[in-house]
N, C-alpha and C positions, 0 to 999 in steps of 0.2 A: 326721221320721216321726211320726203321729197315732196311733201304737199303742206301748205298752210290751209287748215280747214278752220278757218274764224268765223266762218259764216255757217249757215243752215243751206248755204245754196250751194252744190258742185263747181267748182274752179270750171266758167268757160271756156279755158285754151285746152281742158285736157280728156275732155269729151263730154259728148249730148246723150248717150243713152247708153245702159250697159250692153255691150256687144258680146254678152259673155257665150261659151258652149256650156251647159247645165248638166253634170252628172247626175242627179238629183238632189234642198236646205230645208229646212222651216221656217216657215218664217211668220208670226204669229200678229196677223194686222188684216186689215182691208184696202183694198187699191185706193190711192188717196185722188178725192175731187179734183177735176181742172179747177185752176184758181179764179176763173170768169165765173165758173158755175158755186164755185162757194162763195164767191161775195156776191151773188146776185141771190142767192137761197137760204145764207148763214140764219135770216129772221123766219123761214118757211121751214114748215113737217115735210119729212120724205115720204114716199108712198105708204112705208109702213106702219107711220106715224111716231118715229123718231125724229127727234131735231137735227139736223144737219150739224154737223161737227165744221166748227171753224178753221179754214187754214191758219200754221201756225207755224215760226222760226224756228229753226233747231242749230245749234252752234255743234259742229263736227268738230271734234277735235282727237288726237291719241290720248290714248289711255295714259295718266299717271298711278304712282301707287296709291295716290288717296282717292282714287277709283275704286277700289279693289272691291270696298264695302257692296258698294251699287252695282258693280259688275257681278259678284257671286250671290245678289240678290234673284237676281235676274236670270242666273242661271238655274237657279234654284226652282224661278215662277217658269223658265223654259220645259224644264224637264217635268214638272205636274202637268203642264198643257197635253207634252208628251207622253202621258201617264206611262215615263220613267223614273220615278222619284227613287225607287228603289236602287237605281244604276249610279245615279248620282251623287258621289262621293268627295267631290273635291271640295277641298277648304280653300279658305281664304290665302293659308302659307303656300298650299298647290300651286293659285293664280301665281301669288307674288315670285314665288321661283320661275314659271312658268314664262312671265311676259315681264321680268324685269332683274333676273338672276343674271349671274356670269357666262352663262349661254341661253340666251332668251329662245325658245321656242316656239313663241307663238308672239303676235300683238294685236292692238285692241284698238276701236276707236268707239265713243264714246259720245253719243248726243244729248243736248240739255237744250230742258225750255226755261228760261228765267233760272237756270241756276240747277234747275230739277233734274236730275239722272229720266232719260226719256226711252232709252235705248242703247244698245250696244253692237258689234260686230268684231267679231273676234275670229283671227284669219293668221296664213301663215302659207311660205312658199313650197309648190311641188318642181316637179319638173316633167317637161315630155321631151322623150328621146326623140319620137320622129317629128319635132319642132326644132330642135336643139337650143331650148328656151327655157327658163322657168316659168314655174302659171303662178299667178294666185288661189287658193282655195280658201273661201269662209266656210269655214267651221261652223259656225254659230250665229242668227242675227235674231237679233229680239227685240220689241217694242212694246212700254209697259201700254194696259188697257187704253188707259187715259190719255195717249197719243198717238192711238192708231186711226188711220182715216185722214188724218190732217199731214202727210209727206213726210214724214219722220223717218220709214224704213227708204223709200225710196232718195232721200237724202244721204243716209247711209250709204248706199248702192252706189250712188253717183259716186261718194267719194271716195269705195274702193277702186271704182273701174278707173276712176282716176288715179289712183296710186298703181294702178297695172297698168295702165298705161303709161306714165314718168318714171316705170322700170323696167319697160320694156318687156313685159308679159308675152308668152304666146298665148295664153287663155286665162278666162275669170270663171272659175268653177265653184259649184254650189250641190248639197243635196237636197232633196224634196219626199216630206212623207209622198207615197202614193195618193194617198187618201184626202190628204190638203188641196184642194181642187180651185181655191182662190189663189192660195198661193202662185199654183201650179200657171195659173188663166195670167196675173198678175206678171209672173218673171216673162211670158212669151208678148207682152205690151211692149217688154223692153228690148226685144229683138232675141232675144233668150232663147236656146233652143232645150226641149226636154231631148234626152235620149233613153227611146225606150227599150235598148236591146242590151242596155250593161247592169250589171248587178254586183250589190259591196260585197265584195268577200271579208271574212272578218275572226282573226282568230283573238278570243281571250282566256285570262285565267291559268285553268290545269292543263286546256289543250293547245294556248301555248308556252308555257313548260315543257309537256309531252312534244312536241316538234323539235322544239329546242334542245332535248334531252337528246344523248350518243342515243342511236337506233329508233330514235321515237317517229311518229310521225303513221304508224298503221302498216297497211301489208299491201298497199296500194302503190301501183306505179303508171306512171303518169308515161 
């Protein structure tokens, strides 16, 4: 890793905001308080009559393997939000080959409050040809209940766009349910752009097998 993440705060030299171009992530939280307005309201009910959620530290660091437990927890509470439970299949051995095998695949970073598994972000390089660069793309960023509202994910953020940025990234790419419409409000604060004209293409399973297979692939030509 090119970045020491000790802190809960984004490294200042390596940028102020994510500047990322948005494919469409999830990201399961509420845009967190300016910090003037939570210390002046922390003791005051919001209009709804909920208590204002206190800002609150988060120490960014990468993922180790004694992560693993709290990372595939998490994953776990990602995919019921998503009401995908049923697609979600990885184990624990999955992660651990996954982000710490002889050819890592993916890696992870990993926020704590006082010690407490708070969040995670789990991410891994693309590339674009008409850049001649590789991007960043987060896979995955998640924040457990009890630390959403108080700068948790957006701490995260900071400190990917900061490792794309100290490797020289052409882009910081993310997806977004449609339908997540906080999220959606949230990544364009940070300068984020949605784009509405692309869509995932995505093959699994038997159909791809069948592509993969001599002749497979249908009667269709492109």
């Amino acid at each position: 890793m090119c970045c020491n993440f000790a802190t809960g705060r984004a490294p200042p030299i390596c940028c102020s905001f994510v500047t990322a171009t948005v494919r469409k992530l999830d990201l399961i939280f509420a845009a967190p308080r300016k910090a003037g307005r939570v210390a002046r309201s922390a003791a005051r009910r919001c209009e709804h009559g909920r208590a204002e959620v206190p800002a609150a530290s988060f120490a960014i660091a990468p993922a180790t393997p004694a992560d693993l437990g709290d990372i595939h927890a998490m994953i776990l509470a990602l995919a019921e939000f998503e009401k995908l439970s049923h697609l979600c299949i990885a184990t624990k051995e999955d992660l651990e080959a996954a982000l710490f095998g002889t050819r890592p695949a993916a890696e992870a970073l990993i926020a704590r409050s006082d010690d407490q598994a708070a969040g995670f972000a789990l991410f891994f390089h693309n590339f674009s040809t008409f850049l001649g660069r590789r991007g960043l793309w987060l896979e995955d960023l998640f924040v457990r209940p009890a630390y959403r509202r108080r700068g948790c994910a957006k701490a995260l953020l900071r400190a990917l766009a900061a490792i794309a940025v100290a490797r020289k990234c052409g882009r910081f790419e993310w997806s977004v349910l449609d339908w997540n419409e906080r999220a959606i409000d949230f990544y364009r604060t940070l300068g984020a752009t949605v784009l509405p004209d692309w869509r995932i293409v995505r093959l699994v399973g038997p159909e791809l097998e069948g592509l993969a297979s001599p002749g497979g692939g249908g009667a269709g030509k492109p």
